[in-house]
C-alpha positions as a Markdown table, in Angstrom:
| # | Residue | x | y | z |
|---|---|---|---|---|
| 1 | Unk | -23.3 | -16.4 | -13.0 |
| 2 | Unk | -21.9 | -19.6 | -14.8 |
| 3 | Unk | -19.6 | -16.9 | -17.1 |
| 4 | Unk | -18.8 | -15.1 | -14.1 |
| 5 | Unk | -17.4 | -17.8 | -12.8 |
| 6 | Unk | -15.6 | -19.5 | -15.6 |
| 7 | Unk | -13.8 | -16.0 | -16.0 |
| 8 | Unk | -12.9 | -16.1 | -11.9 |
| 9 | Unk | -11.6 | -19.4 | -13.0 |
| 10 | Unk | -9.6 | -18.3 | -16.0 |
| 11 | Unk | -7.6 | -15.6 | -14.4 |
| 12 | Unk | -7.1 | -18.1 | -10.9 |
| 13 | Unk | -5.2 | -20.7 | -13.3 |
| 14 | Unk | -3.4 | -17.7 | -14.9 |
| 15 | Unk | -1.9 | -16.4 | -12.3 |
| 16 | Unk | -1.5 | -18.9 | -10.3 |
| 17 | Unk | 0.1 | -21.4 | -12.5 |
| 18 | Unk | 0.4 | -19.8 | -15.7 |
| 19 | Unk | 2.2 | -16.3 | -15.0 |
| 20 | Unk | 5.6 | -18.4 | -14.4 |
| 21 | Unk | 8.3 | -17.4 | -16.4 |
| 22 | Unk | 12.0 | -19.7 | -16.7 |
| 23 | Unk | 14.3 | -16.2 | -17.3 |
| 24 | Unk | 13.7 | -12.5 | -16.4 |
| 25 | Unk | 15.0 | -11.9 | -19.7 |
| 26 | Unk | 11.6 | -14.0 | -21.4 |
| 27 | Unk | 9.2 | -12.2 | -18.9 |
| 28 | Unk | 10.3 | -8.8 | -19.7 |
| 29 | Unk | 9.6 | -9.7 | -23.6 |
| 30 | Unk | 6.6 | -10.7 | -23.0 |
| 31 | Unk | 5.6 | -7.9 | -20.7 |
| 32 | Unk | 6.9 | -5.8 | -23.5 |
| 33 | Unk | 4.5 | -7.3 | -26.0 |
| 34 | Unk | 1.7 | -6.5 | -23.5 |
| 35 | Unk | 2.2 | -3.3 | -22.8 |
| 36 | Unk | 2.6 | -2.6 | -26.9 |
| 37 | Unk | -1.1 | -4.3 | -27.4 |
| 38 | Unk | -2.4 | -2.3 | -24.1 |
| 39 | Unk | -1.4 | 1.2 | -26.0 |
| 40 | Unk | -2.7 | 0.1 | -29.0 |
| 41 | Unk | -6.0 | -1.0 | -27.8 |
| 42 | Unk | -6.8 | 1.1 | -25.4 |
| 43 | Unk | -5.4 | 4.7 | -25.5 |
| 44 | Unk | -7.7 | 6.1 | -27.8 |
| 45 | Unk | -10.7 | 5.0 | -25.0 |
| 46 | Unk | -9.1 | 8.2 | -23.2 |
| 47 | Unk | -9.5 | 11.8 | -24.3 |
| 48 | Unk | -6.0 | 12.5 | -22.4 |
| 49 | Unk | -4.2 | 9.8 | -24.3 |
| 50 | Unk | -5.7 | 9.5 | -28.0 |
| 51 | Unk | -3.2 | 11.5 | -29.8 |
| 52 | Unk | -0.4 | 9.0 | -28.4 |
| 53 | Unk | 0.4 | 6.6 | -30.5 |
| 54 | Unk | 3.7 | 5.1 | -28.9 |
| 55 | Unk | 4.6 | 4.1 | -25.0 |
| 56 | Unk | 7.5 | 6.4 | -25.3 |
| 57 | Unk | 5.5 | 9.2 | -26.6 |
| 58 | Unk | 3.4 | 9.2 | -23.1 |
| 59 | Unk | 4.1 | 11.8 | -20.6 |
| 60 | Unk | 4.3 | 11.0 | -17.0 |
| 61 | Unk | 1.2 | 11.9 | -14.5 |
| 62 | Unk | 0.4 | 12.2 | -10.9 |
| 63 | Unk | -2.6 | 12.0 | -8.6 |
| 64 | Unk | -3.0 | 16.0 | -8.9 |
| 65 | Unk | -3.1 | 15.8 | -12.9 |
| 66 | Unk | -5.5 | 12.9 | -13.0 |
| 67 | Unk | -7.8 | 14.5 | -10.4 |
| 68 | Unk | -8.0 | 17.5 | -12.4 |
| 69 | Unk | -9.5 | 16.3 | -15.5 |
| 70 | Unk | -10.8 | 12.7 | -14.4 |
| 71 | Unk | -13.1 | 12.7 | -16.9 |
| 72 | Unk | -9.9 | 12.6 | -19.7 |
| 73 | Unk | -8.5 | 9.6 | -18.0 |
| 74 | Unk | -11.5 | 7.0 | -18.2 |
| 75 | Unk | -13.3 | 5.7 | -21.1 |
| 76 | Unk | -16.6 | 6.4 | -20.0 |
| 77 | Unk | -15.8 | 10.5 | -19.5 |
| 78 | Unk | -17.2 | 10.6 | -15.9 |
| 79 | Unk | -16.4 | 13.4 | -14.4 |
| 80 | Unk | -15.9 | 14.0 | -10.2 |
| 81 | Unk | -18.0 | 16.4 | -10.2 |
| 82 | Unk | -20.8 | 13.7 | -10.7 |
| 83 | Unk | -18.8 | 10.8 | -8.6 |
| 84 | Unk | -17.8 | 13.2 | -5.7 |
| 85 | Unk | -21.5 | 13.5 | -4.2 |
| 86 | Unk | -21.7 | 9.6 | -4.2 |
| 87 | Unk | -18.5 | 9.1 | -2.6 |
| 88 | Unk | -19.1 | 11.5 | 0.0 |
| 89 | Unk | -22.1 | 10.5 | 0.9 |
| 90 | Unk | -20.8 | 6.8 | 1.1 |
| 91 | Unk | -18.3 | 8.1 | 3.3 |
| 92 | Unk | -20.9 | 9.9 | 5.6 |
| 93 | Unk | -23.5 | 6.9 | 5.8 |
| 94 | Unk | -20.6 | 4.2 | 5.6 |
| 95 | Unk | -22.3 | 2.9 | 3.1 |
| 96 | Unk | -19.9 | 1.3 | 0.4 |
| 97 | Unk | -22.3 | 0.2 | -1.6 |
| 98 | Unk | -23.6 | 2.4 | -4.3 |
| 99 | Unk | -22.1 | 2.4 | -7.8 |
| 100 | Unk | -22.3 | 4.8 | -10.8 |
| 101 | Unk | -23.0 | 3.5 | -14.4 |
| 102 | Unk | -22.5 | -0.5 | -12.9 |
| 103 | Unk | -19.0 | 0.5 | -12.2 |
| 104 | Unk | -18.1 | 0.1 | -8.2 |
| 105 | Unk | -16.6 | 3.4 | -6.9 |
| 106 | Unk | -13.9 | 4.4 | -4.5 |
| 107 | Unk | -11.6 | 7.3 | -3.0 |
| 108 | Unk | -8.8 | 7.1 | -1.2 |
| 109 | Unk | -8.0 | 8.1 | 2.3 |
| 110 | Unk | -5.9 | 11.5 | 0.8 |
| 111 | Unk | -3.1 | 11.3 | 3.3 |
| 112 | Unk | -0.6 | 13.0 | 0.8 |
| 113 | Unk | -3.0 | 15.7 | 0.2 |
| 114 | Unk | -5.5 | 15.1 | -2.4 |
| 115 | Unk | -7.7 | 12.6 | -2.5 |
| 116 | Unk | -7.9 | 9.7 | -5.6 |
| 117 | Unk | -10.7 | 8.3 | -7.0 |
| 118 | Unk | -11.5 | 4.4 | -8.2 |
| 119 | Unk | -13.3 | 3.1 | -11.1 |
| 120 | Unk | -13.3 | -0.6 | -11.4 |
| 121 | Unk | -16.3 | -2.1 | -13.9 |
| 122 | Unk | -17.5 | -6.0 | -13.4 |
| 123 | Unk | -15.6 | -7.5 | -15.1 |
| 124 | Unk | -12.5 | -6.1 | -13.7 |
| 125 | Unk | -13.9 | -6.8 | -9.9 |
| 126 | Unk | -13.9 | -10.4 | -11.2 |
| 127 | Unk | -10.1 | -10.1 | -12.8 |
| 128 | Unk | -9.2 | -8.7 | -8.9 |
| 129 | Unk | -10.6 | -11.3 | -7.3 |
| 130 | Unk | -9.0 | -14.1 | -9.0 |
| 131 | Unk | -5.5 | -12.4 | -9.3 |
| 132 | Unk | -6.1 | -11.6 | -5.0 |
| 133 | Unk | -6.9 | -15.5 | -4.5 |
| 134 | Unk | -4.2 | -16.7 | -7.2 |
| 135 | Unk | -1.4 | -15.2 | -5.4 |
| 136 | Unk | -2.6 | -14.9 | -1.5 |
| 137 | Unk | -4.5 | -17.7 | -0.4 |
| 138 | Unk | -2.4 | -20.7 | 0.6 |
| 139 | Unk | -5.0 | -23.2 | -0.7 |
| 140 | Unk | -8.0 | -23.0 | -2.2 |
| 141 | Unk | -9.6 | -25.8 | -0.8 |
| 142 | Unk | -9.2 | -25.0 | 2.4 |
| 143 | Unk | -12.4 | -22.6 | 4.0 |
| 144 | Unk | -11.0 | -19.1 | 5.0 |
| 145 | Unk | -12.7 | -16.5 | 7.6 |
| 146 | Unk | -11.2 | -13.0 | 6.2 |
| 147 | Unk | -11.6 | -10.3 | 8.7 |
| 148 | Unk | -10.8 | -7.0 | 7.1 |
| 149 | Unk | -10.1 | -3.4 | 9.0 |
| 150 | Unk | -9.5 | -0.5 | 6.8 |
| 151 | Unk | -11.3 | 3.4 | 7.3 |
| 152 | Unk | -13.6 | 2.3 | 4.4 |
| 153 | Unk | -15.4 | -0.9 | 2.6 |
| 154 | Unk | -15.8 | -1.2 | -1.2 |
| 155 | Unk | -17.7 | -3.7 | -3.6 |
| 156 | Unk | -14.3 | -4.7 | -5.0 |
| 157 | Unk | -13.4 | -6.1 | -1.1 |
| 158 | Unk | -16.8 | -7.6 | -0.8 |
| 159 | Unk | -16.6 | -9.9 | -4.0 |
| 160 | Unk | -13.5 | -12.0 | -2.1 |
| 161 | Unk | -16.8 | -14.0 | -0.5 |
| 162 | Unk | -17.4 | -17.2 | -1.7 |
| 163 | Unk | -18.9 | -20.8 | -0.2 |
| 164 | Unk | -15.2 | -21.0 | 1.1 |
| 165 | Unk | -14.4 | -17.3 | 2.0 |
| 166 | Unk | -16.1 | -15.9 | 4.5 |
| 167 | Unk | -15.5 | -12.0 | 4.5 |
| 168 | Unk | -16.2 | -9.8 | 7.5 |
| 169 | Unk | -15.6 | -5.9 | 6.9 |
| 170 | Unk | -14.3 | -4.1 | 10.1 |
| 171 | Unk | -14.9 | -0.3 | 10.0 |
| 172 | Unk | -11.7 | 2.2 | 11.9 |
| 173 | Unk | -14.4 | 4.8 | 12.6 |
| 174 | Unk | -16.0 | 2.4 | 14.5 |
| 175 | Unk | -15.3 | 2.3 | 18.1 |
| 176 | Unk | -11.7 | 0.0 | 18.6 |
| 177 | Unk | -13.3 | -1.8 | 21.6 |
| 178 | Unk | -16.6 | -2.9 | 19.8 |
| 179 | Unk | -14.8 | -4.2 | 16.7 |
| 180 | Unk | -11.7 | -5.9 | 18.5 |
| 181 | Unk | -14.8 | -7.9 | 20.5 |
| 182 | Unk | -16.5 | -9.0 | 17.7 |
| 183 | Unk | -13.3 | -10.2 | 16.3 |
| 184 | Unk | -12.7 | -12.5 | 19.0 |
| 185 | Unk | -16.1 | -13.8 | 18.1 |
| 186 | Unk | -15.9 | -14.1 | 14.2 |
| 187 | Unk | -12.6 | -16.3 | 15.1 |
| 188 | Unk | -10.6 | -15.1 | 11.6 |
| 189 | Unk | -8.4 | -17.4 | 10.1 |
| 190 | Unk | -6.6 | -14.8 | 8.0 |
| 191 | Unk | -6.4 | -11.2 | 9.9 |
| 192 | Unk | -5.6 | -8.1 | 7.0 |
| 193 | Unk | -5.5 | -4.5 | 9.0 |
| 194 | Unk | -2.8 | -1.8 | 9.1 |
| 195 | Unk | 0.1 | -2.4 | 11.2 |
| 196 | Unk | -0.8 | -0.2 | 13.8 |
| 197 | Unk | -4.0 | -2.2 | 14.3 |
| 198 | Unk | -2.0 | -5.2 | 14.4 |
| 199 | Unk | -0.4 | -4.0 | 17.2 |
| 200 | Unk | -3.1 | -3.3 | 19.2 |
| 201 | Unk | -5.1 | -6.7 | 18.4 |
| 202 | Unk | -1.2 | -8.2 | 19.0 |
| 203 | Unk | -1.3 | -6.3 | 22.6 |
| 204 | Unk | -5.0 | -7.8 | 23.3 |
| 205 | Unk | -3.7 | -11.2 | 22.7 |
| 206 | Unk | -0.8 | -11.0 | 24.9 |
| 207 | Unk | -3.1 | -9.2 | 27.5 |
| 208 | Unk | -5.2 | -12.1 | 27.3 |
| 209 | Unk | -8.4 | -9.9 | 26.2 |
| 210 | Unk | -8.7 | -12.4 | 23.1 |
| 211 | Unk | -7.9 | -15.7 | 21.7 |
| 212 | Unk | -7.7 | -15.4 | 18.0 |
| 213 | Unk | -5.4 | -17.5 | 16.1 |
| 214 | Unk | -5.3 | -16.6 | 12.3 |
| 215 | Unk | -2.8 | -18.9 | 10.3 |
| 216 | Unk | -2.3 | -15.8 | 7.7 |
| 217 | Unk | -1.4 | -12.6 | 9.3 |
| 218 | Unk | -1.4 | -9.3 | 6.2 |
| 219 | Unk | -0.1 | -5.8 | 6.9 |
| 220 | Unk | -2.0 | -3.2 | 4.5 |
| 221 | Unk | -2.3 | 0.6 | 4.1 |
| 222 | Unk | 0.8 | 1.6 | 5.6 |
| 223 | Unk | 4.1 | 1.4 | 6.0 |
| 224 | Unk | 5.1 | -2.1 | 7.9 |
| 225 | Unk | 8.8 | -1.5 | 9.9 |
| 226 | Unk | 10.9 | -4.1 | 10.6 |
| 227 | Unk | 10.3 | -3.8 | 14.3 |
| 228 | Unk | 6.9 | -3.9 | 14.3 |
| 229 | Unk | 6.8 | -6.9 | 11.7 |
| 230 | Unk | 9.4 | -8.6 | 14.6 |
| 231 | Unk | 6.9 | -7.6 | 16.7 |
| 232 | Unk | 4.0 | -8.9 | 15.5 |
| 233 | Unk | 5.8 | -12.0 | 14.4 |
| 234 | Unk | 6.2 | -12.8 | 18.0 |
| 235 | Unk | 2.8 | -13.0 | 18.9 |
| 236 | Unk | 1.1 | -14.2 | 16.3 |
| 237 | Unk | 3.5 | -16.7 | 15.9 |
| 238 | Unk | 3.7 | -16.7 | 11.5 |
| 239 | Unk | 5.3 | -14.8 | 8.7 |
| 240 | Unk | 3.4 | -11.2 | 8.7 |
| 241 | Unk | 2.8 | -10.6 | 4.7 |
| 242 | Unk | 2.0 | -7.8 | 3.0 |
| 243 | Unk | -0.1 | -6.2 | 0.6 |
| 244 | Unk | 0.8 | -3.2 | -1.2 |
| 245 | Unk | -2.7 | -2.1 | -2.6 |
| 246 | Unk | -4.1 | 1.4 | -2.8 |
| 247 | Unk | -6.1 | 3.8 | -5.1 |
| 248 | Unk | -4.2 | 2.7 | -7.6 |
| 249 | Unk | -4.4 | -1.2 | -8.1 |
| 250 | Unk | -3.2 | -4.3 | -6.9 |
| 251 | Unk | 1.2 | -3.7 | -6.8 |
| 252 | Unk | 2.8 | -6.3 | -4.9 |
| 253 | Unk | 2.2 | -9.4 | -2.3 |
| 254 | Unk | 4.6 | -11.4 | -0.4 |
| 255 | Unk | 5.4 | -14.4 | -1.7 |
| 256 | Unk | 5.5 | -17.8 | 0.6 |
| 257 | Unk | 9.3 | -16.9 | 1.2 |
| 258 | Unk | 8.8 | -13.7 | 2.4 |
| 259 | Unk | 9.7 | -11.9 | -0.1 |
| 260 | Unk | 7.8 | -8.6 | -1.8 |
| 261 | Unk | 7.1 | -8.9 | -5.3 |
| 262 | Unk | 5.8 | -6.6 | -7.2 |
| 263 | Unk | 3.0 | -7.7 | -9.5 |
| 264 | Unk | 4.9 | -7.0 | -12.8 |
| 265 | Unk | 2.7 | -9.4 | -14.6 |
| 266 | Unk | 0.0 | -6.9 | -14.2 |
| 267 | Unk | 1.8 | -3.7 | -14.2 |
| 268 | Unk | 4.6 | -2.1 | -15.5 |
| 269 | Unk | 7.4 | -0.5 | -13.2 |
| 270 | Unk | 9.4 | 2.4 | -14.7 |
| 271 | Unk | 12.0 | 3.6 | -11.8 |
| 272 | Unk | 12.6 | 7.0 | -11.0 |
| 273 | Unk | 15.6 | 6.5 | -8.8 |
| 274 | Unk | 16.5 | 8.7 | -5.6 |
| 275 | Unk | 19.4 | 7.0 | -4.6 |
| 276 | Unk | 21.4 | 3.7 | -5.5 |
| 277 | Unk | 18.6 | 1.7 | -4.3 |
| 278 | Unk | 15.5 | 3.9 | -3.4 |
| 279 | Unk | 12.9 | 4.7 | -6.4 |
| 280 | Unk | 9.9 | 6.8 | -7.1 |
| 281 | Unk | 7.4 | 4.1 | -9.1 |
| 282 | Unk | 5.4 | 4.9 | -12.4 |
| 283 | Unk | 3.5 | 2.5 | -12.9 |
| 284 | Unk | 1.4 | 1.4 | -16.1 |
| 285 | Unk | -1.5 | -1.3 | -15.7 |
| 286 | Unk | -1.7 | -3.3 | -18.2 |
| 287 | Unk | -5.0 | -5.5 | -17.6 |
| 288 | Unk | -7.6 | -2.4 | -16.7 |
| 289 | Unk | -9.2 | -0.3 | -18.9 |
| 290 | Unk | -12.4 | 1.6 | -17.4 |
| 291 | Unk | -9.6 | 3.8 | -15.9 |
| 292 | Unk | -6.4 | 4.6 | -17.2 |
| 293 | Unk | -3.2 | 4.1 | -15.1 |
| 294 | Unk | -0.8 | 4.9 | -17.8 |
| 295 | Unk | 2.8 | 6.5 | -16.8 |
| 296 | Unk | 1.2 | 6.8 | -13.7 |
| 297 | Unk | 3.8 | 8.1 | -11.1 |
| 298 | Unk | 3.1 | 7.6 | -7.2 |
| 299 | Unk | 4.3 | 9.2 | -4.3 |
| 300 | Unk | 6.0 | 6.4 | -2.9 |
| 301 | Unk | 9.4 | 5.6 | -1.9 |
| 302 | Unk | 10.4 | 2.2 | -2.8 |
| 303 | Unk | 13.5 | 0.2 | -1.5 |
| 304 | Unk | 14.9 | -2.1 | -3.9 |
| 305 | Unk | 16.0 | -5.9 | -3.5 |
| 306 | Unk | 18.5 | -7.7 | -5.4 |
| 307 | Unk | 19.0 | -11.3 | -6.0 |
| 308 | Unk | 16.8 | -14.7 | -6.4 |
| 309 | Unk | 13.7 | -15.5 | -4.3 |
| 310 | Unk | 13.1 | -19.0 | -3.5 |
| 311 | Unk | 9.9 | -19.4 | -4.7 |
| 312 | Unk | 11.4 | -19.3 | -8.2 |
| 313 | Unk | 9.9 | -16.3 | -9.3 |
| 314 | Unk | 10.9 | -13.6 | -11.6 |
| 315 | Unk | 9.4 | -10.5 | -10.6 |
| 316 | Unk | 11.2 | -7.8 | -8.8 |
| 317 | Unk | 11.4 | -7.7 | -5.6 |
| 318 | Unk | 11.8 | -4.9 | -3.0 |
| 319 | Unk | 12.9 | -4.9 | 0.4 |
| 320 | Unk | 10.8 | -2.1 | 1.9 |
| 321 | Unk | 7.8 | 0.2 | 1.2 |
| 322 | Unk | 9.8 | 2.8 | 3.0 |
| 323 | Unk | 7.3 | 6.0 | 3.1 |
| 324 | Unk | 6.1 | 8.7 | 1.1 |
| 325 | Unk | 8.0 | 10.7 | -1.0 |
| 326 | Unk | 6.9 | 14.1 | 0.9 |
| 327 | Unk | 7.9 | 12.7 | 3.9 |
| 328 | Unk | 12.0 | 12.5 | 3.4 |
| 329 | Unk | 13.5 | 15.1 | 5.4 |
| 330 | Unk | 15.1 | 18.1 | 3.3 |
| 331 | Unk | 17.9 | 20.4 | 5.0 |
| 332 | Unk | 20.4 | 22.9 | 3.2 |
| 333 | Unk | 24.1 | 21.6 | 4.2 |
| 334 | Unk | 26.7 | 24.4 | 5.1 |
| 335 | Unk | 27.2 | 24.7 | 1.1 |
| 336 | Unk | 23.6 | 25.3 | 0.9 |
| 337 | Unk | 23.1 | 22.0 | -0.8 |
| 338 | Unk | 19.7 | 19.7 | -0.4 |
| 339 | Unk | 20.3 | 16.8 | 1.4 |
| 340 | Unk | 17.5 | 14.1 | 1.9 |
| 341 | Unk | 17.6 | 12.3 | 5.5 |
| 342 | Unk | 15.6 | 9.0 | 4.3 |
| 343 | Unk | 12.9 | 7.5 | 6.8 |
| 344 | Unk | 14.9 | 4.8 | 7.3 |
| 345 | Unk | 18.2 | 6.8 | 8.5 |
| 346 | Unk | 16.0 | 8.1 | 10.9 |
| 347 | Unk | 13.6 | 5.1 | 12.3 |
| 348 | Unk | 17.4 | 3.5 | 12.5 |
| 349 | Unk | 18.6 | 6.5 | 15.1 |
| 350 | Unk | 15.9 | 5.7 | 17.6 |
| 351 | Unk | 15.6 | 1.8 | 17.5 |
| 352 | Unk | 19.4 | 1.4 | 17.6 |
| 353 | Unk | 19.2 | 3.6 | 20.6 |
| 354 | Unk | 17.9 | 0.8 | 22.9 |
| 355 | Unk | 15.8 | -2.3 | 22.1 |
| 356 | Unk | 13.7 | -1.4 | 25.2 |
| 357 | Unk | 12.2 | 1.2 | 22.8 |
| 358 | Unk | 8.0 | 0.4 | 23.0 |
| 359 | Unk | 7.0 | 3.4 | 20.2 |
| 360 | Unk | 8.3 | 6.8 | 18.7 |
| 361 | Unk | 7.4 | 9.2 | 16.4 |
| 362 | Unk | 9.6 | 12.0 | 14.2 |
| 363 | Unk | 7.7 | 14.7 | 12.8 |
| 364 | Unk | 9.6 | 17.4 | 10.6 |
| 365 | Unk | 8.1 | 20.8 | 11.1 |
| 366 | Unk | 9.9 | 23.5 | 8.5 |
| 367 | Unk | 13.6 | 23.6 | 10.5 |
| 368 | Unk | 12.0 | 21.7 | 13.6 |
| 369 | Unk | 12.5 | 18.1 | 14.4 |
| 370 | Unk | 10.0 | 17.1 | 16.8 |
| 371 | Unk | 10.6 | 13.4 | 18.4 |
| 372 | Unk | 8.2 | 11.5 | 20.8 |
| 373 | Unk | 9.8 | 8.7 | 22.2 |
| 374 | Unk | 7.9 | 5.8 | 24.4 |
| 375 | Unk | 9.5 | 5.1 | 27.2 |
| 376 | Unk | 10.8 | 8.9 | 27.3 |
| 377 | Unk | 14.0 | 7.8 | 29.2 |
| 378 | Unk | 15.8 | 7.3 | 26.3 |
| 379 | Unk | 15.1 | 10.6 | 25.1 |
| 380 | Unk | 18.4 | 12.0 | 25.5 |
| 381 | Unk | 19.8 | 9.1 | 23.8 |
| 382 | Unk | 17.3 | 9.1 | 20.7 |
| 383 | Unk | 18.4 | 12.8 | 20.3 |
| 384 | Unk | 22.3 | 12.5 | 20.6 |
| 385 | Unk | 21.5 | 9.9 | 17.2 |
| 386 | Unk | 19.7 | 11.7 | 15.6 |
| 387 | Unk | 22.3 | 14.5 | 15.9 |
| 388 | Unk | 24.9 | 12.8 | 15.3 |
| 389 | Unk | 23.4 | 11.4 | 12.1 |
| 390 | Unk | 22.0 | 15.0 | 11.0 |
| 391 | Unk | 25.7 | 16.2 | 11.5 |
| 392 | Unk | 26.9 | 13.5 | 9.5 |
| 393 | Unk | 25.3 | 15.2 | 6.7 |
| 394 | Unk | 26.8 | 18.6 | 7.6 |
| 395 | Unk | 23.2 | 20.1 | 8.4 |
| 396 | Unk | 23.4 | 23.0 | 10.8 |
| 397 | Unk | 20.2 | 25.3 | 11.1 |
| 398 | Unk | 17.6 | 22.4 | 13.0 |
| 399 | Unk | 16.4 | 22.1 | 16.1 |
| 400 | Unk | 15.3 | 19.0 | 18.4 |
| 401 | Unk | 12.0 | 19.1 | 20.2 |
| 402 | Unk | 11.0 | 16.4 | 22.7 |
| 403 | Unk | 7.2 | 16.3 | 22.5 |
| 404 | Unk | 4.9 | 13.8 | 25.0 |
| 405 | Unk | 2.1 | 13.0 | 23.0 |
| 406 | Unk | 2.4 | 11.7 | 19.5 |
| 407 | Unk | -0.9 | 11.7 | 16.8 |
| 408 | Unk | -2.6 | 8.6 | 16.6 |
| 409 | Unk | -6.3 | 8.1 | 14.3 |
| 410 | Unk | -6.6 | 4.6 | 13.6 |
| 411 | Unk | -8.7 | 6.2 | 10.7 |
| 412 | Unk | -5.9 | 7.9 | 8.9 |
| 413 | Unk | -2.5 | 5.6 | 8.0 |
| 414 | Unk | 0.5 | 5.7 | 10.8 |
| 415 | Unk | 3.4 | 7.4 | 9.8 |
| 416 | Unk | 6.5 | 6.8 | 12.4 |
| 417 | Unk | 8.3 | 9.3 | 10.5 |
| 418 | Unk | 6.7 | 12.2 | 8.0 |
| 419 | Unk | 6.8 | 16.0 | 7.3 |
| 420 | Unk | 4.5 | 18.4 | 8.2 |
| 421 | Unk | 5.4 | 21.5 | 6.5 |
């Protein structure tokens, strides 16, 4: 316990005091440097990576490729075939606990298709934890109640308690009503849930069905718009943060400025740009080594930020997690180019339509554009935008469908916009 706790310690101090950095020039040096002694060190740990002896050398993955041989892409050659079972189980009991081989265990909800799997050994769990507290908590001496809503629980969530953190786990297959009760109960002082259940805790506040009053306020798991974050600011009265975590590690927190940063002192971002300012990450994670995330590419869309933060810091920052990659919209032009229609073109259409807007929805399906809009009065007016802006682009063969019901599973993550087909 007492070398548990001296390594929490360790990598608290480190990234909270000691991961500063006077020039961007210094810190990509040094991240340089680190990512050199990670490929020397580590590689040959994995069977897809042990004939690479140089970062440049690496080809670049994906979730599908990893998945398919996970056994080449951690050091201790488990397979899925033999974490699958455990998983699922988990999943049907709701039952995070059980680990394989000491190493905690976890798969990802699989909204772009294919599910990921987790491995994360001890003393990673511990690394987590003290890079989570370095860079989230306001103070450390102050005693926190986390309540925590995701579709599943892990280990690696569970080792946040503490004599000063309190951590309460609240399950989205559970029924909405039962767990927004005993949230008024457990009385949070930091609230971390999914936008969409933000909303609805936000709506039971101003309904008066509860009285909570968290001074931290974290959006997780999905994508966090500008009106809902306006939204939720307005009712819970702070600065809604975020967390971009997922199957992959730890990638970027907002800073006390409100700023995204994402956590380059961890991980490396290579940039696959779409358009001046919109990237496709690949990522390479420089502190874990049970699994490899090396020239990793994700499936997001990222939307740069230029300029200084306040907080003095030299790590990127970005100004939006703006969706998936498979959900831009694709159309052939009258020259029977591609054009993409970005998420943020379209979530733009409806809100600038009216601000009496409550909640929409866009769903491509192959040449059909299906749009739910909340209060369905301003319909007509969503659509003329949305035409207008799809003419813009020259884009002739599409169709507009008004549709009165839009998908909602608290379960699964909330895509305003997304593609279908």
């Amino acid at each position: 316990m007492m070398k548990r706790n001296i390594y929490l310690l360790f990598y608290f101090l480190k990234f909270r005091y000691f991961s500063k950095f006077k020039s961007r020039e210094k810190f990509l040096k040094w991240q340089r440097k680190k990512v050199n002694k990670y490929v020397k060190k580590n590689l040959k740990n994995y069977e897809f990576y042990k004939n690479y002896k140089a970062f440049e050398e690496i080809p670049i993955v994906d979730k599908k490729a990893m998945m398919s041989d996970f056994y080449k892409f951690n050091k201790y050659k488990l397979s899925k075939e033999e974490i699958l079972p455990i998983l699922h189980e988990a999943e049907r009991t709701r039952n995070f606990s059980p680990k394989i081989n000491g190493l905690t265990i976890g798969l990802s909800s699989g909204t772009s298709g294919n599910s990921g799997i987790f491995l994360i050994s001890e003393k990673e769990e511990i690394k987590w934890r003290g890079i989570m507290v370095a860079k989230l908590l306001p103070s450390i001496m102050k005693k926190e109640k986390i309540a925590f809503f995701l579709r599943a629980n892990s280990n690696l969530y569970e080792t946040l308690k503490s004599k000063r953190i309190k951590f309460k786990f609240f399950d989205l297959f559970e029924d909405y009503e039962v767990n927004v009760k005993e949230l008024d109960i457990y009385s949070p002082t930091m609230l971390v849930a999914p936008a969409q259940v933000l909303k609805l805790i936000a709506t039971d506040i101003v309904q008066g069905r509860i009285t909570i009053n968290p001074r931290k306020v974290i959006s997780i798991a999905e994508v966090l718009t500008k009106e809902d974050e306006l939204f939720l600011e307005s009712i819970f009265k702070v600065k809604i943060d975020q967390i971009y975590q997922s199957t992959e590690g730890f990638l970027a927190f907002t800073c006390k400025y409100g700023n995204l940063h994402l956590n380059e002192d961890a991980v490396l971002f290579e940039r696959e740009y779409i358009d001046e300012k919109r990237f496709i990450p690949i990522i390479t994670d420089f502190l874990r080594d049970s699994q490899a995330m090396v020239r990793y590419r994700l499936n997001d869309v990222l939307v740069e930020k230029t300029g200084k933060c306040d907080c003095g810091s030299v790590l990127s920052m970005i100004e939006e997690i703006e969706g998936r990659e498979d959900d831009i919209f694709k159309f052939k032009n009258i020259n029977g180019e591609i054009v993409n229609i970005f998420s943020d073109f379209l979530r733009r259409a409806v809100i600038s339509t009216d601000l009496e807007i409550e909640e929409y929805q866009i769903v491509k399906e192959k040449n059909t554009i299906k749009i739910y809009v909340e209060p369905n009065k301003y319909y007509s007016n969503v659509e003329r935008n949305i035409e207008n802006l799809l003419n813009q682009n020259n884009i002739i063969d599409y169709e507009l469908l008004q549709v009165f019901e839009k998908n909602i599973d608290l379960t699964k993550k909330k895509r305003r916009v997304y593609v279908i087909d």
